[in-house]
C-alpha positions as CSV (number, residue, x, y, z in Angstrom):
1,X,84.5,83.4,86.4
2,X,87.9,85.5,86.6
3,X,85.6,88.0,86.9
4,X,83.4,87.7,89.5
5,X,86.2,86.5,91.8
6,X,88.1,89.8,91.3
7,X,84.7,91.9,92.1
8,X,84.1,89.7,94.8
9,X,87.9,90.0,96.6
10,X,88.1,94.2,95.5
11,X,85.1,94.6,97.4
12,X,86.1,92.9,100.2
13,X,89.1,95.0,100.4
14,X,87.2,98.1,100.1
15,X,84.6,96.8,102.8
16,X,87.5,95.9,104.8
17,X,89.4,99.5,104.4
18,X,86.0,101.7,104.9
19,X,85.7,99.8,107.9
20,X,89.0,100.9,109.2
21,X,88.6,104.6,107.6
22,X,89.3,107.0,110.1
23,X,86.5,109.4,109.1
24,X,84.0,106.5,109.0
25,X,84.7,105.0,112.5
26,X,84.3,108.5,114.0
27,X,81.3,108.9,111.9
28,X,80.0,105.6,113.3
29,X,81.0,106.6,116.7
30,X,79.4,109.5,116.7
31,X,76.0,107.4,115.2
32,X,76.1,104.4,117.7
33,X,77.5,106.5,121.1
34,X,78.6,104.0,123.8
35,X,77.5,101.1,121.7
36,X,80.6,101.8,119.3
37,X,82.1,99.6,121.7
38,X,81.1,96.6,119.7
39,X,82.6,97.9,116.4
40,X,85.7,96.4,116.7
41,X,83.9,92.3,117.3
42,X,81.6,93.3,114.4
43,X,84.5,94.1,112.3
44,X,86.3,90.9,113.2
45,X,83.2,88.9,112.8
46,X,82.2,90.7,109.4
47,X,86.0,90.0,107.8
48,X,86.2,86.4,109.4
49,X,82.6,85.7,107.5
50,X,83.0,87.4,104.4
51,X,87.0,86.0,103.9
52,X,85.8,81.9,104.8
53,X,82.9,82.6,102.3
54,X,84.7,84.1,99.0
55,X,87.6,81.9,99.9
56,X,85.2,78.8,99.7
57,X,83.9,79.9,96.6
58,X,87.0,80.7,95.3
59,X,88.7,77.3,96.3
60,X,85.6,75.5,94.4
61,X,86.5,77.1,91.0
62,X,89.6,76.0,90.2
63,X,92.2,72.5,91.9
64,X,94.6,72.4,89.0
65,X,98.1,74.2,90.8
66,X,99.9,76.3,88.8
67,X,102.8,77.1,91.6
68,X,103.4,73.9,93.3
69,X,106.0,73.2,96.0
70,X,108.3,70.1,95.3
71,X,111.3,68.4,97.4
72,X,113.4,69.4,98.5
73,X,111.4,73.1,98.1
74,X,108.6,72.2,100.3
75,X,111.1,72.1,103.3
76,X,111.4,75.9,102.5
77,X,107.5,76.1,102.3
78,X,106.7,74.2,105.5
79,X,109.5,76.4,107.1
80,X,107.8,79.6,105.6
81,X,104.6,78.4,106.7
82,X,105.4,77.6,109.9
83,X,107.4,80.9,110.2
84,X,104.0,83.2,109.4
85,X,102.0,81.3,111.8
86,X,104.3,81.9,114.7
87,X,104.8,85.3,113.8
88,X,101.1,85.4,113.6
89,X,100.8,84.5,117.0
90,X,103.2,86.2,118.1
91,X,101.9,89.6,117.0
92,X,98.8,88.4,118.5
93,X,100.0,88.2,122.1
94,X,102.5,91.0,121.4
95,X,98.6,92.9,121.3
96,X,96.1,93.4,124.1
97,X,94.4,90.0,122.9
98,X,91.2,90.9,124.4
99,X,91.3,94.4,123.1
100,X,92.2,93.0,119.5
101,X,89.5,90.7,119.0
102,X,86.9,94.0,120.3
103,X,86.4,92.3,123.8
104,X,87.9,94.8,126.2
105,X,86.1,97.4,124.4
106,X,82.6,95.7,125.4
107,X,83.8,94.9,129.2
108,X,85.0,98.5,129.4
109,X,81.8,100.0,128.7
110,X,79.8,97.8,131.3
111,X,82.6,98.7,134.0
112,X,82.4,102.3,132.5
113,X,85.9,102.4,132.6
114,X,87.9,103.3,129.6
115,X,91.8,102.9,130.2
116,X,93.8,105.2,127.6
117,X,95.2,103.5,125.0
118,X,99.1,103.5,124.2
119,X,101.4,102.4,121.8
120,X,103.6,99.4,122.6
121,X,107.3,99.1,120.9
122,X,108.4,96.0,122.6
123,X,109.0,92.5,121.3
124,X,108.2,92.2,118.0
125,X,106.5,95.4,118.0
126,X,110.0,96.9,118.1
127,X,111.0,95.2,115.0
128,X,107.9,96.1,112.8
129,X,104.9,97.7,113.0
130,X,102.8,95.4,110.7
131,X,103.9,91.9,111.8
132,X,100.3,90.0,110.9
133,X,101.0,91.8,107.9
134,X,104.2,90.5,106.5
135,X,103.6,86.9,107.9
136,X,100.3,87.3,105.7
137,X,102.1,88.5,102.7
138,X,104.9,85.4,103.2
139,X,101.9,82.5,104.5
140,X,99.6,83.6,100.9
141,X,102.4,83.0,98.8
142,X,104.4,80.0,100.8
143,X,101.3,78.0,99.8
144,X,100.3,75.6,96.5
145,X,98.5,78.2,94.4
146,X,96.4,77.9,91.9
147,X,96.0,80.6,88.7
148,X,93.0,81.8,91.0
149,X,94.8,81.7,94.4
150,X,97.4,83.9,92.2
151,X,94.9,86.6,91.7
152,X,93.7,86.5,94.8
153,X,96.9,86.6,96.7
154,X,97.8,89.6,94.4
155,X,94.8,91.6,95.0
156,X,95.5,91.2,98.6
157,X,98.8,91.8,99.0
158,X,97.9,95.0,96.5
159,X,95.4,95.6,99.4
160,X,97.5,94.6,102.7
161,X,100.2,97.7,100.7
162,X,97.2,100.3,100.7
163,X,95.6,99.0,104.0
164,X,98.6,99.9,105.4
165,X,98.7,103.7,104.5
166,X,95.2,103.7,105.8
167,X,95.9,102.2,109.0
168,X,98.9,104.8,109.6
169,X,96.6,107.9,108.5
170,X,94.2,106.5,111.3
171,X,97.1,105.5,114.4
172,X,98.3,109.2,113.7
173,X,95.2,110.7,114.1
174,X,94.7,108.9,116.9
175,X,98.5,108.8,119.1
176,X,99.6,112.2,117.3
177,X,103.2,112.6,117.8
178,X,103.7,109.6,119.6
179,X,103.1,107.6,116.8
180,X,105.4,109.7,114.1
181,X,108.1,108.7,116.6
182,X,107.9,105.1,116.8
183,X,107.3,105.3,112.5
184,X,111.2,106.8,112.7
185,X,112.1,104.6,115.0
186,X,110.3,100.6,114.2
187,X,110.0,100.4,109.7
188,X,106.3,99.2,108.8
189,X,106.6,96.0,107.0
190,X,110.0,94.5,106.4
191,X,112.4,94.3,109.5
192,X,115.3,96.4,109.6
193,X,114.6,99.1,107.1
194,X,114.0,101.8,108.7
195,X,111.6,104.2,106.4
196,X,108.4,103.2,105.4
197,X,105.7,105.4,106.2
């Protein structure tokens, strides 16, 4: 059982990091020409399908809660959980929203008109440069876990750590000195500490 769940959540962090791989989004690119333009709503559609599946699965092996919020603790978990989701949101917004979820891309190459793209540093993105990140990290373990939801939550945070250094390799490639600037300047993952690259 153990098992199977850790194949199941290592591949889809594997699947998740190819799919963000610099070398094989420009090898895609390169493959699907202006049609790349719906890479970015496959990807989101791929990751949204393939996390509510293995989590489903994963929820129906084991109920028995291992770490389990109690009062007067659970004020600090509701407080936690309510803090990810807001900076969740936040991040969101602080984003092109339409460009995030991969539909910008798509109007873009019907109006055949591609706007350069450019690197924000305001609101929260001037604090850190992974905010969906870190409120992931703090929602997975704010929450009633189980000794699977452990694993999993550890797998994933092992993964969020190395999906990181992938994403950076790529936003260099892609903003060049722009981007080494604003990594001095905004730290990745925890506000206020200023080098992590």
């Amino acid at each position: 059982m153990y098992i199977i769940v850790i194949m199941m959540w290592v591949g889809f962090a594997f699947i998740h990091s190819l799919l963000i791989d610099f070398r094989f989004s420009a090898w895609t690119g390169r493959l699907l020409g202006r049609y790349y333009a719906f890479y970015r709503i496959f990807y989101n559609l791929l990751s949204i399908l393939l996390f509510m599946t293995f989590q489903k699965y994963t929820k129906s092996l084991d109920k028995k809660f291992v770490i389990k919020f109690v009062p007067p603790w659970t004020i600090l978990q509701y407080g936690l959980i309510i803090f990810s989701c807001l900076i969740i949101l936040w991040a969101f917004l602080s984003y092109d929203p339409l460009e995030f979820i991969g539909i910008r891309q798509i109007k873009e190459i019907r109006e055949k008109n591609t706007l350069p793209k450019t690197i924000t540093d305001k609101g929260l993105l001037g604090i850190v440069r992974h905010p969906m990140y870190l409120a992931t990290i703090v929602l997975m373990w704010s929450l009633n876990s189980t000794r699977i939801d452990i694993m999993v939550h550890t797998i994933l945070t092992g993964y969020i750590l190395i999906g990181i250094r992938l994403e950076e390799k790529k936003l260099v490639k892609q903003f060049g000195l722009s981007y080494m600037i604003y990594q001095k300047k905004i730290p990745a993952l925890i506000p206020f500490i200023r080098r992590v690259k």
